[in-house]
C-alpha positions as CSV (number, residue, x, y, z in Angstrom):
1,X,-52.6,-6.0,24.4
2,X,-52.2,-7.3,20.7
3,X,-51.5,-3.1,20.0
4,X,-48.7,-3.2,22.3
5,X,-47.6,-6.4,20.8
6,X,-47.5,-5.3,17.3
7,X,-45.8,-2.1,18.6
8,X,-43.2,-3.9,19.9
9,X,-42.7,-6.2,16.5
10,X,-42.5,-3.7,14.8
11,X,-40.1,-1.6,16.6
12,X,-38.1,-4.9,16.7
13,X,-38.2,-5.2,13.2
14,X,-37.2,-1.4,12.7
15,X,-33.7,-2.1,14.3
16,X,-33.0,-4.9,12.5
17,X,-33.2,-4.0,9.5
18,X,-31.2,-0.8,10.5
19,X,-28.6,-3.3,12.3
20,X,-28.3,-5.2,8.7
21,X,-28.7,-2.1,6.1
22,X,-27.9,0.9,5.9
23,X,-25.3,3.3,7.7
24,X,-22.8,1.7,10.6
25,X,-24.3,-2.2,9.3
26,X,-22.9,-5.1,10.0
27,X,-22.3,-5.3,6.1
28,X,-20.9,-1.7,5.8
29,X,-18.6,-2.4,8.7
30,X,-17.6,-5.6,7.2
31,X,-16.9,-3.8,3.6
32,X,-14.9,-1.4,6.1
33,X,-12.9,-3.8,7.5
34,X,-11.6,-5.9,4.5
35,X,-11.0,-2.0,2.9
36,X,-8.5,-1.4,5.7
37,X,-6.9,-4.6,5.9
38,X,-6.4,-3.9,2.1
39,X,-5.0,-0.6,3.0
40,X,-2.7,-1.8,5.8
41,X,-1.3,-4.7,2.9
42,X,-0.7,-1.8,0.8
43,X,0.9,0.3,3.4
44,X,3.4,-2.7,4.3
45,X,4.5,-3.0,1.0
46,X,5.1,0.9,0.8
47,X,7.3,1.0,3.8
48,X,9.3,-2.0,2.6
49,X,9.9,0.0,-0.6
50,X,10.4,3.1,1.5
51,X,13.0,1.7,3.4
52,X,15.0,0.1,0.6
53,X,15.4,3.5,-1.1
54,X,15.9,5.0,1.9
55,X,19.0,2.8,2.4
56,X,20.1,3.1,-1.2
57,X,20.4,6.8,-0.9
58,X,22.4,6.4,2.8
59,X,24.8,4.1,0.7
60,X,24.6,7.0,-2.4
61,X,25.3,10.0,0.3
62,X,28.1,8.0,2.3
63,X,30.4,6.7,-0.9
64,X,31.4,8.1,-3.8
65,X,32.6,4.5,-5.0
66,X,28.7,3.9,-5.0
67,X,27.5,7.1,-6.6
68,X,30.5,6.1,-9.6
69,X,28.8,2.7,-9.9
70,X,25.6,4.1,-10.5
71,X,26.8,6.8,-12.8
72,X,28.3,4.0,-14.7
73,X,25.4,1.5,-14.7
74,X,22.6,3.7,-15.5
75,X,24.2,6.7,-17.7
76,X,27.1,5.0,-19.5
77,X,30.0,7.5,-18.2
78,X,33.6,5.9,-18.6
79,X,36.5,7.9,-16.9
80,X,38.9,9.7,-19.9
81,X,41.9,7.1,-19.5
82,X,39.5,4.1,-20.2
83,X,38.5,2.3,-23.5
84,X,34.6,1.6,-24.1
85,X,33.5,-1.7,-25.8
86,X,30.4,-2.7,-26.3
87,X,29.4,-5.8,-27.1
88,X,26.3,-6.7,-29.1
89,X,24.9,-10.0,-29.1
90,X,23.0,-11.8,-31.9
């Protein structure tokens, strides 16, 4: 009786420490979990970006006022009837 005993122990012990290390573990699967909700963070952030430049370029496609505003802005270009000043400060 004490053989069967110490059997079953053991075996007991056996799955416990497989349930706490090693592959599919409570600790791996926790790791896991805080790794994806990482992910999904990142992900929200992406698609917020995503959608802002994705609205940009609707308002670049749909008018050309736009597209001459950001011509201006970012590159400098002045029409060939206009004056440029640039200001410098100290």
């Amino acid at each position: 009786m004490k053989l069967v005993w110490s059997i079953m122990v053991l075996l007991i012990i056996l799955l416990q420490v497989r349930l706490w290390v090693g592959e599919g573990s409570f600790a791996q699967v926790w790791g896991l979990e805080e790794a994806i909700a990482g992910q999904r963070a990142e992900n929200e952030e992406l698609e917020i970006r995503n959608e802002r430049l994705f609205a940009e370029v609707q308002n670049l496609r749909g008018q050309q006022g736009a597209l001459e505003e950001r011509a201006r802005m970012n590159l400098g270009l002045i029409r060939e009837d206009e004056t440029f000043f640039l200001v410098v400060e100290q």
